[in-house]
Every structure is written in C-alpha cells, then in structure tokens.
C-alpha positions in Angstrom: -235.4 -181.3 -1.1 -238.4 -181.7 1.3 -236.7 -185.0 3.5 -233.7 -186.8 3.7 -235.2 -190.4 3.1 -233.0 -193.0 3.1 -230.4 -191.0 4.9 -229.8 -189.6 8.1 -231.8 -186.5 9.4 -230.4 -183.5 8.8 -231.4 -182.1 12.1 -229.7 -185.1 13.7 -225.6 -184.5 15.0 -223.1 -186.5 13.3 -221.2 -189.7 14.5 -218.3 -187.0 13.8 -218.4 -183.5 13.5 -215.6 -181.0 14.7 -216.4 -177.5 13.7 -214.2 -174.5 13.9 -216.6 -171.8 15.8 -214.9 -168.4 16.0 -211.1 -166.7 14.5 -209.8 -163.8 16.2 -206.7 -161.9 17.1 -206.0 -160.1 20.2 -204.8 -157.4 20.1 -207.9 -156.6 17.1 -206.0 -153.0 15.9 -202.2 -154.5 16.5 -199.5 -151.7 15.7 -196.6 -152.3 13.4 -194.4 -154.9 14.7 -196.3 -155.7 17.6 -196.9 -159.0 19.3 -200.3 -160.8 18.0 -201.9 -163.7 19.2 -204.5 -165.2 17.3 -207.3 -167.0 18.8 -209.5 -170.3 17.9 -212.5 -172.1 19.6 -213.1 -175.2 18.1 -216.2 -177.6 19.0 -217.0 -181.0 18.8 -220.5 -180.8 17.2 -220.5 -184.7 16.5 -221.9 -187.5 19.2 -218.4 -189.7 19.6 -215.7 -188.6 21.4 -212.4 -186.2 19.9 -209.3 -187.6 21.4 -207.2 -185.8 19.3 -207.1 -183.5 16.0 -205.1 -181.1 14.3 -205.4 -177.2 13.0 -203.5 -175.7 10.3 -202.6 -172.3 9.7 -202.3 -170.3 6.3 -201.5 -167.1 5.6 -202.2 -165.6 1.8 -198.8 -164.1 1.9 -198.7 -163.1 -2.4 -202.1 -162.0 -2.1 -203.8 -164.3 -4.9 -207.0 -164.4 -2.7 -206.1 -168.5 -2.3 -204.1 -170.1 0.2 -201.7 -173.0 -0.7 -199.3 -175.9 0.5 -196.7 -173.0 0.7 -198.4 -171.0 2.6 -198.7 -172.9 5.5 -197.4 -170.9 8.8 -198.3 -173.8 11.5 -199.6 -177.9 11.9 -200.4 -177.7 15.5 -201.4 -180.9 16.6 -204.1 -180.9 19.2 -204.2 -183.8 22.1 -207.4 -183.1 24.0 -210.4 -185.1 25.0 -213.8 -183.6 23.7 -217.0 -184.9 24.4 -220.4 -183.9 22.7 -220.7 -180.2 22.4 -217.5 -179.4 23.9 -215.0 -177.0 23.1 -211.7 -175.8 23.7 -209.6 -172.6 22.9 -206.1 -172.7 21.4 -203.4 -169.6 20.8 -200.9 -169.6 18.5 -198.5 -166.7 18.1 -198.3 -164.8 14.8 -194.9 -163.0 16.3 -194.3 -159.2 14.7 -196.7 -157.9 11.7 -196.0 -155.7 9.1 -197.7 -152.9 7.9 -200.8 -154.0 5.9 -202.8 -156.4 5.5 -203.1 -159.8 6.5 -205.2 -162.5 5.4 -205.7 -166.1 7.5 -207.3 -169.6 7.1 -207.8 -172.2 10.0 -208.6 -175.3 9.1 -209.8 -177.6 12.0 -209.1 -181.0 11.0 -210.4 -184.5 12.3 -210.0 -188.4 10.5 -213.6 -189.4 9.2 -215.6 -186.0 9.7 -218.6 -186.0 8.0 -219.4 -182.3 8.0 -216.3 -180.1 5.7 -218.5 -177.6 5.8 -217.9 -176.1 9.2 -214.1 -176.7 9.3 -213.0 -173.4 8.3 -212.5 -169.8 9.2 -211.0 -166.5 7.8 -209.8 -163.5 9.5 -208.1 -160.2 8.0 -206.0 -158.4 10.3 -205.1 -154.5 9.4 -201.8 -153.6 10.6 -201.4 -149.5 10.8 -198.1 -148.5 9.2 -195.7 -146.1 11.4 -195.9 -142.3 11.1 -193.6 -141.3 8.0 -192.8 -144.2 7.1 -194.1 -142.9 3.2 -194.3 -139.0 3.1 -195.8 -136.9 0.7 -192.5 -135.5 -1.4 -193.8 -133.1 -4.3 -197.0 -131.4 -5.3 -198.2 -129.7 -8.8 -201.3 -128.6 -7.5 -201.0 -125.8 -10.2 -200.3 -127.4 -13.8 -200.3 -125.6 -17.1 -203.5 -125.5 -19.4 -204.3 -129.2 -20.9 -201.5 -130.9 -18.0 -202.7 -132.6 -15.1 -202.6 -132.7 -11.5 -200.2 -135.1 -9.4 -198.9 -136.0 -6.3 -195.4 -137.7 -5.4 -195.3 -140.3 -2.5 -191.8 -141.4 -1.2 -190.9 -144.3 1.0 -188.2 -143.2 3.1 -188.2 -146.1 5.7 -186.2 -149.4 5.4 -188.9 -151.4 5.5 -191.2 -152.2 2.0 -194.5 -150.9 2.3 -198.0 -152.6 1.2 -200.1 -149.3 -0.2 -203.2 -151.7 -1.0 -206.0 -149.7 1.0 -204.5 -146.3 1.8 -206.1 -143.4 0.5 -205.5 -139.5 -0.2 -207.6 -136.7 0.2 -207.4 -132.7 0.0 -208.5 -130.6 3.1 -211.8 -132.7 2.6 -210.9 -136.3 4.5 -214.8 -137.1 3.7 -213.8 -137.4 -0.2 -210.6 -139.9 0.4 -209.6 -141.4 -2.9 -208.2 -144.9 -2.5 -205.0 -145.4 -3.8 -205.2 -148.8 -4.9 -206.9 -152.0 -4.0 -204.6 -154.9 -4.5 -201.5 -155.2 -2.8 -198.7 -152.3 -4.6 -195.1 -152.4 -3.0 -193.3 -149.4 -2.2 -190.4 -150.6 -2.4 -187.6 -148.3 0.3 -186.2 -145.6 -1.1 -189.0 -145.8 -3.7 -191.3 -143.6 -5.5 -194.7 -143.8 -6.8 -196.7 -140.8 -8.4 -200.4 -140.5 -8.0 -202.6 -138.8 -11.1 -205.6 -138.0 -12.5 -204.9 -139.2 -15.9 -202.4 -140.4 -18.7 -201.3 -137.2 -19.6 -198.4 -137.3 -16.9 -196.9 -139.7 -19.2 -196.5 -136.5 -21.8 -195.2 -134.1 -19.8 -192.5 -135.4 -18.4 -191.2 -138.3 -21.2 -188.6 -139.9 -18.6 -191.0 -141.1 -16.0 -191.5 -144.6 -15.0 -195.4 -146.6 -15.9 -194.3 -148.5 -12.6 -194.1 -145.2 -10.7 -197.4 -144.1 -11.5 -200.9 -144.3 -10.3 -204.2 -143.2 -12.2 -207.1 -141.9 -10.1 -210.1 -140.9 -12.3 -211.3 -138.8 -8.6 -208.5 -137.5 -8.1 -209.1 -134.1 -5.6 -209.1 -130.7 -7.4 -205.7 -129.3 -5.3 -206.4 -125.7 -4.8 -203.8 -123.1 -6.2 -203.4 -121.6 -2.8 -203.9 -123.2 0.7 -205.3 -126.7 0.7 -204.1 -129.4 2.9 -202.6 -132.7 1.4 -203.4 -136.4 3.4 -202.2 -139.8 3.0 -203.9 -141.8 5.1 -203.4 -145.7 5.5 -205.8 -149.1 5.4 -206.5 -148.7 9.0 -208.0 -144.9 8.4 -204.6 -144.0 10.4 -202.7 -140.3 9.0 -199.5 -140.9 7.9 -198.3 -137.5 6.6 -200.0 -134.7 5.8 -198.9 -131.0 4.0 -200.9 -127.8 4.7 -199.1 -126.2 1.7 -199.7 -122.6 0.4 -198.2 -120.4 -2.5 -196.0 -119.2 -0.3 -194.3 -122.1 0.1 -193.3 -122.5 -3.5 -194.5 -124.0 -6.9 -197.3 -122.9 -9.1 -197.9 -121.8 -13.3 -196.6 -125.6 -14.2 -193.4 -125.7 -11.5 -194.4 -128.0 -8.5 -193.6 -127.8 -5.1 -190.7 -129.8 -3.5 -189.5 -131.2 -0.3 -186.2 -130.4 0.5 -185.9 -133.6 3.2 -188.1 -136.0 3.4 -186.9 -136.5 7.0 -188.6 -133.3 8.1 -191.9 -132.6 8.8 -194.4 -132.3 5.7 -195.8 -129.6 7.5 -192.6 -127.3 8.2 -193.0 -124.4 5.7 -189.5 -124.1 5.6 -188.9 -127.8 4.4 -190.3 -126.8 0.7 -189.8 -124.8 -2.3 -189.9 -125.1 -6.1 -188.6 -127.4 -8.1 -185.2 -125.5 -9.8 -185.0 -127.5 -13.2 -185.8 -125.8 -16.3 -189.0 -129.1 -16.6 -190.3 -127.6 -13.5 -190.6 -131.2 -11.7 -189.2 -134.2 -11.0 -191.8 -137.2 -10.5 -190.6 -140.8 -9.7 -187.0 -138.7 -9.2 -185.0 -137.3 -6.6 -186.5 -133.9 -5.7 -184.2 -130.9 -7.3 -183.8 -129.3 -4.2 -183.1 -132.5 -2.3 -180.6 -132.3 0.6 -179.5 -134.4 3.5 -177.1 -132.0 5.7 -176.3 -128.1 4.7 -172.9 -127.6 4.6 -171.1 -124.6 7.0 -169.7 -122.8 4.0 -170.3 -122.5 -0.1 -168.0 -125.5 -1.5 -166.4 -125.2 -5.1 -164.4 -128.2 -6.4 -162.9 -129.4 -9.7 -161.7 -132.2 -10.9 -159.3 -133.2 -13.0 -157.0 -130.5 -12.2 -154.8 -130.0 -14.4 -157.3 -130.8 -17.4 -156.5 -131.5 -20.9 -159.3 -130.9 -23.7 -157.2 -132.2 -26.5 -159.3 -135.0 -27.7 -157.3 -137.5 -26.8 -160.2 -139.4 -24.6 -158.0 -138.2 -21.5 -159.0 -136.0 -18.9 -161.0 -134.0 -22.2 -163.3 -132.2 -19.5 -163.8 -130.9 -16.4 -166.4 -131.5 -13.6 -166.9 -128.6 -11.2 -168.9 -129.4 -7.9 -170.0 -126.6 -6.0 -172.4 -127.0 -2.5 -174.2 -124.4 -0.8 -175.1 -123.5 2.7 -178.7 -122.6 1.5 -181.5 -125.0 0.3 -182.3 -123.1 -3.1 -180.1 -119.8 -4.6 -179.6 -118.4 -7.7 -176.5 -119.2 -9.4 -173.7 -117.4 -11.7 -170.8 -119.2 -12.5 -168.2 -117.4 -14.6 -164.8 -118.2 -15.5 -162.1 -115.4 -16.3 -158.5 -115.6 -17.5 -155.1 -114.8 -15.3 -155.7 -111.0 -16.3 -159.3 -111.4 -15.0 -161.3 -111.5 -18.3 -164.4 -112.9 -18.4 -164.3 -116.1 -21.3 -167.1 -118.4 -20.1 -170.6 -117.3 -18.5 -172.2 -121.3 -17.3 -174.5 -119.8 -15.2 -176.3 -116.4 -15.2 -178.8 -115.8 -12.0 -180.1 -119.7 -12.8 -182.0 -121.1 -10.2 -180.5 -123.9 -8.6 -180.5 -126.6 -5.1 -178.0 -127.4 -2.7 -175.9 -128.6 -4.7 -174.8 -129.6 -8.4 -172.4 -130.5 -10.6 -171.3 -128.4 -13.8 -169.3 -130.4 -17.3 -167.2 -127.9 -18.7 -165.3 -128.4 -22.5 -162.6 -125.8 -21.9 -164.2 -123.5 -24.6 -165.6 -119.9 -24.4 -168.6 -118.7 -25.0 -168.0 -118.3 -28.9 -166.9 -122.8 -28.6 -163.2 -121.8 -29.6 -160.6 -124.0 -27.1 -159.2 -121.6 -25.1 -155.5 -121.3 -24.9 -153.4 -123.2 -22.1 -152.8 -121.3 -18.2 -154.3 -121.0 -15.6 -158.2 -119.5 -15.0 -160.4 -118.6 -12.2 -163.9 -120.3 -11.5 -166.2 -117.9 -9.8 -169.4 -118.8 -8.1 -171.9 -116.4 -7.1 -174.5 -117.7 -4.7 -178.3 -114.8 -4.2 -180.6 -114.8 -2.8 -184.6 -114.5 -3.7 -183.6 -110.8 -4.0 -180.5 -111.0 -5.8 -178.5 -110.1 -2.6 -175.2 -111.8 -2.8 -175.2 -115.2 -0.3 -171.8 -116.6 -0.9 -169.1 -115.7 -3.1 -165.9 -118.4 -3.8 -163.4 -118.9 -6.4 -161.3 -121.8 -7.5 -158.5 -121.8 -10.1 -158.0 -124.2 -12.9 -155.0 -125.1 -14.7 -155.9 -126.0 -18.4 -153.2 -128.1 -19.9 -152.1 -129.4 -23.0 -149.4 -130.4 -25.8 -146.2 -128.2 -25.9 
C-alpha cells in the first residue's frame, strides 16, 4: 500500500503502544549452576499514559521450538507510571542453569495495545557444562576391513546432560563434527556411541539404536597418535584423549578406559578391550574398575556344591579380583592328589575382575567324582611373568 486513507498514519504513535525494547542476561556466558539475572527494558511507544502492565516469562523447557501455557516461569506484574517515550528496566532471577541451552520469551503486556507486534522478545542463553562431566570412554580408531570407526561417550556425573550442540574433533579442532542438533539426553551413568555409519549395528549385534549416533563426517582417527576432543555448545573442552598405540587397541580391538574418573589423558588409565568381540559399545568397559584391590581375591560360592541335577546348588560361581587393571589369566582345577581335571582358563586375557560358571565336569564333560579339589589362579603379566598366584579348595558334593 501507498497511504493509509481512512486510517491513522502510520508514522503517527499510537493512543497505546508498550513495546518490549531489548532481552538480556547478565552474566551473558553464565557457568553451570550459576546465578543469572535476566534483563528487560520495556517502552511506552504510545501517547497515553502506562500506569500499570504486566510481563510474562516462558521458557521452551521440551524443546519444541514453541512456548506454551505450561511453560510459563513468571507473571510479574508491573506498577509503574510511564509517560510517552518512557522506559523502565526490570530483573527477574532465573536462579541456577543447567548445562545447555536455554531458550526464553517475554511478552510485555498492556489492556487495549494497538501495536502486538513489538511486544515480544527471545533470548538463548548457552550454559557451559562442567569439566568431565561426559568423558570420552573407548576408542576403535583401528577397525577391521569393511567395519567402521567409533567413539564411546559416557556420562559419569549425576546430573543428565543436554548433548544438542557439542561437537568432536580429532587433533584438527577446525574440522569439529557436531554431534547433534536437537536436544539428546545423556542420561547419568549413560552411554552413547558416536559413528560413521550403520555398520556398527553389525558388528556388535547387542548394541542399543538409542546408544548410537551417525555422523556421515565423522574424523578419520589415525592408527597411531591422534588426539580425541569433545567439546560442548559453548566451544568449551570437556575431555580430551591424546591416545597412541601404545596405549592399547588396534587390528579390530578398541581402546578402553579403565576409570572414567581419571584423566582421559593419563596413559596409564587405558588399555584394550579383553573380550574375545574386542569392544564393548553402549557397555561397561571390560577392563572397567573403581578401586584395585591389595591382593589377588579367589572366591566360590556355593561351597559345598552339588551338580546332581536336582535345580539345587547344580553349579558353581568362582570370583576372583586382581590387583592389576589387565592380566592374563589361567585358571585350572586339580584333584586332592594334585591332578589336573579342568583347564577354564589358559593365558586368556582378562580385567580386574570376573566371574567364572563352572558344571563340576572335566575337560572330556564327564561329572567328576565327589571330594574335595583345588582352584588355582594364575595371574601374568604382558610378558608372561607370573603376577599373583592363589588357590581355593572346593568341596564337590552329592548323593551317598
């Protein structure tokens, strides 16, 4: 249109016109759980007076990109006298963030304004997520022919984490690959798997669609010495893993942390994965441990056991623990006269612990006879050399 016959001018101010100006938070960058205040200047744009109005609050808390009824965080009625071209500041406090991001709509509102338009404002605050509160857990940065690469994120906080917006690089930061970008919870204790393509989904039949994340860019990881990133919406590092051969992994077997609690960048905090799939992704590492213990640890239970098939104490659980993150393992079991009649374990790479089902037959599956036998467990090292040595006996029982 050319005019505005018949109507007034649209250069003219309103009888009523309150216009929300400006939405901003201080501080701009808050940290996790920090104290924000957010800001907003409202103006009367109109010719009559503003005695009084009101501002509402929303926050777009599922992330739908709208803002309804039930998302209303405050109704803060404002008494305050505004002439023409006035305006006034108000604060209201948004109390402790998360991590993540935050999106907010202000609505200024007035009875008969005749200009919506200029009522509302957005703002989207980026909250930076604490150091380690999701660590990098396992690489398999060398996969076998026609398999793909992966990484395994782990949340090891208390506290559910928003991973819309982060991103993960190799030693090149410039070439970040986002993650996702809609809102993805990790949930605590939780894992999600990062991968170039589908084909995770065939070599390893057990692991979760939830757990996993396709990246068509996903970085080439190099086979030896490359650094691993996982940096947050706010372009802040949250873990990173300068990793090397050395460390472990490689031809299909990845490379595991022993504690996610300990630095991703402690050489001595990884090694490969010890089961015969060579990984564990959207699992509990292999190699996982919380505390070494002093001294190897064998235990059995039941003891006495009874493999009659009766549905009653039919087999026995042996439990051993190690004072050493990763070993090889033989674990042998030998009559009264020291005969060897069961071989469960021969040099078989193994974790901290682990637990051993045992039918009370040889090695030939004939039920051995009733009395008393020895469990022996033989704890090396990467060169064989004998770590730990401990026995147990066992009394197998049965019908007279």
């Amino acid at each position: 249109y050319l005019g505005t016959p018949g109507a007034q001018n649209s250069v003219s101010p309103l009888d009523v016109d309150l216009e929300l100006v400006r939405l901003f938070s201080i501080p701009s960058k808050p940290q996790v759980d920090g104290e924000v205040e957010l800001h907003l200047v409202v103006c009367n744009r109109g010719q009559q007076v503003i005695s009084q109005f009101h501002v509402m609050l929303f926050e777009d808390s599922n992330h739908d990109n709208e803002f309804s009824e039930n998302e209303l965080l405050n109704d803060l009625p404002v008494q305050q006298s505004l002439t023409s071209q006035d305006s006034v500041e108000l604060t209201m406090t948004l109390g402790l963030l998360s991590s993540g991001r935050h999106d907010y709509l202000a609505e200024a509102q007035v009875p008969e304004d005749k200009n919506l338009a200029n009522n509302c404002g957005t703002l989207t605050i980026l909250v930076s997520a604490p150091a380690g509160c999701v660590v990098i857990n396992e690489i398999m940065y060398d996969p076998l022919p026609g398999q793909t690469e992966w990484i395994e994120l782990y949340n090891p906080s208390s506290e559910t984490v928003d991973l819309q917006g982060w991103r993960f690089s190799d030693q090149d930061t410039s070439k970040a690959v986002t993650i996702c970008s809609v809102s993805s919870q990790l949930l605590p204790e939780g894992f999600c798997v990062l991968a170039r393509d589908s084909s995770i989904f065939f070599q390893y039949s057990n692991i979760s669609g939830s757990t996993v994340m396709l990246t068509g860019s996903f970085p080439s990881l190099n086979n030896d010495r490359d650094v691993v990133h996982l940096i947050d919406l706010t372009g802040k590092r949250i873990d990173q893993v300068p990793y090397s051969s050395s460390w472990g992994g490689g031809d299909g077997v990845s490379l595991e942390k022993i504690n996610p609690f300990i630095s991703g960048t402690d050489s001595t905090n990884w090694s490969s994965c010890v089961l015969a799939e060579g990984a564990t992704p959207g699992e509990q590492n292999s190699i996982f441990v919380e505390r070494l213990p002093d001294d190897a640890i064998l235990s059995v239970l039941p003891n006495p056991f009874s493999p009659d098939g009766d549905g009653h104490d039919d087999f026995v659980i042996i439990d051993y623990k190690l004072p050493a993150t990763t070993a090889y393992v033989n674990l042998k079991i030998f009559d009264v006269r020291g005969r060897l009649v069961r071989e469960l374990f021969n040099c078989e790479p193994s974790g901290s612990s682990r637990q051993v089902v045992w039918n009370g037959c040889d090695d030939d599956n004939q039920k051995l006879r009733m009395g008393i036998y020895i469990i022996y467990l033989e704890a090396l090292d990467g060169q064989h050399g004998i770590l730990k040595a401990v026995k147990k006996a066992l009394v197998l029982a049965g019908e007279l």
